[in-house]
N, C-alpha and C positions, 0 to 999 in steps of 0.2 A: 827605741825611743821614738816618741810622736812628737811631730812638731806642726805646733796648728797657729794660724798668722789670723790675726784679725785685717779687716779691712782698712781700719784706718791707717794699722803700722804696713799695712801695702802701698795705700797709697802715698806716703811716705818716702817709703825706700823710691818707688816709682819716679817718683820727682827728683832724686838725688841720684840714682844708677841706671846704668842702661842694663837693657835686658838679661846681655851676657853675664854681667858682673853682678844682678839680682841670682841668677841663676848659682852661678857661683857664691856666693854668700847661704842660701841653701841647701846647697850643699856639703860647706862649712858649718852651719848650725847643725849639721846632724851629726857631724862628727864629733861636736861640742863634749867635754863629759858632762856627766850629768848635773854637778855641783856645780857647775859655771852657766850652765842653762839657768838652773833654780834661781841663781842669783844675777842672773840678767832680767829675768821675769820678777823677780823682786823688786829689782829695781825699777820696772817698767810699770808697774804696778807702784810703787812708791809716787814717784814720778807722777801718775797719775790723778792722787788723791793730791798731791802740792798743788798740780795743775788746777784741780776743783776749789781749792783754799780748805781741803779737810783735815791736811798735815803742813804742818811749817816747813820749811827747806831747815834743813840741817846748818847748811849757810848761807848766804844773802851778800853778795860782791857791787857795791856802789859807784858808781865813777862817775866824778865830775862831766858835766858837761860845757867846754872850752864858749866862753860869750864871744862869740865872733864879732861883732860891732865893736866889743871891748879894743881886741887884737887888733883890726882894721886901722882902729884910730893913733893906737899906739905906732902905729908904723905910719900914721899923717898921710895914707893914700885915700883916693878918690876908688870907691866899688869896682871900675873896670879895671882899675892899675889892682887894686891887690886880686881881683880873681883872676887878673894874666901872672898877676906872681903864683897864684897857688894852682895856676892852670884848669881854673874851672870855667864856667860858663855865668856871669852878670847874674844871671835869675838863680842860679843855685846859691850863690852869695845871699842873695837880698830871700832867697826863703828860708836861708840858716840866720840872717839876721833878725827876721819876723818872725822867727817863733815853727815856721809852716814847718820847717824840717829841722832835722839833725843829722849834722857827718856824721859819719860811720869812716870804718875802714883805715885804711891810711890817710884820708884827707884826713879825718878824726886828729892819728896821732901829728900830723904835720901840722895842725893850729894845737895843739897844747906844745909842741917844742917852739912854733914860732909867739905862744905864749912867755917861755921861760927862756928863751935863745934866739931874739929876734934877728940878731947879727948875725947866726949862724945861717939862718933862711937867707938874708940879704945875700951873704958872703956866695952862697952854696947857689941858689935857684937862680938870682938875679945882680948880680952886682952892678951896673949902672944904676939900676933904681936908691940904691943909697944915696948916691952922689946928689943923687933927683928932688928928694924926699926928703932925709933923714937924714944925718951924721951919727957916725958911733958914739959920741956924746950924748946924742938926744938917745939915742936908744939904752945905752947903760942908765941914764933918768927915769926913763919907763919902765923899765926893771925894777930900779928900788922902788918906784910908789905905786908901783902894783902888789 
């Protein structure tokens, strides 16, 4: 069996492995059988033509994006008090609340739970700021009329 790499899927792997383990993985593709090969290049080649907008994705996975301003207010802190609760940096806050960026990652999923479990954040990350701020009263209110 031949196995022949374009450049772009080099540069690729490049960026995501170190040399050893490209090496190894080359090695792996050749032992590939041959009907697993086929259909990784199928797919690589499907892949492709979606990437260009010449084929639909088969499916399409949406997810909300968490309104951090929303969240912020519901919890009645001041920008620096909630980015010391979620342990970010003032200017990451205020460019997820502008528009300029989106979390990702786990901050992502920590403001959609402190969306829908604000007490559990207070309870878990920081419990003086409750006392500070908020009462579990006001926060089970922001819950229902969100």
């Amino acid at each position: 069996m031949i196995f022949i790499e374009t450049s772009v899927f080099t540069r690729h792997l490049e960026k995501l492995m170190s040399d050893d383990e490209y090496r190894l993985l080359q090695k792996e593709l050749v032992k590939m059988k041959q009907e697993l090969f086929d259909e990784l290049l199928e797919s690589v080649r499907e892949a492709k033509s979606i990437m260009r907008g010449e084929k639909p994705p088969s499916r399409v996975f949406v997810y909300d994006e968490p309104n951090v301003k929303t969240i912020r207010r519901r919890f009645n802190l001041s920008q620096p008090k909630f980015a010391g609760l979620l342990g970010i940096s003032v200017g990451t806050l205020r460019n997820w609340e502008q528009g300029r960026r989106q979390p990702e990652g786990s901050a992502r999923v920590l403001l959609l739970v402190a969306a829908k479990y604000p007490e559990a954040i207070l309870d878990t990350v920081h419990p003086r700021i409750q006392t500070q701020s908020m009462t579990r009263r006001s926060v089970a209110r922001s819950r229902v009329a969100a």
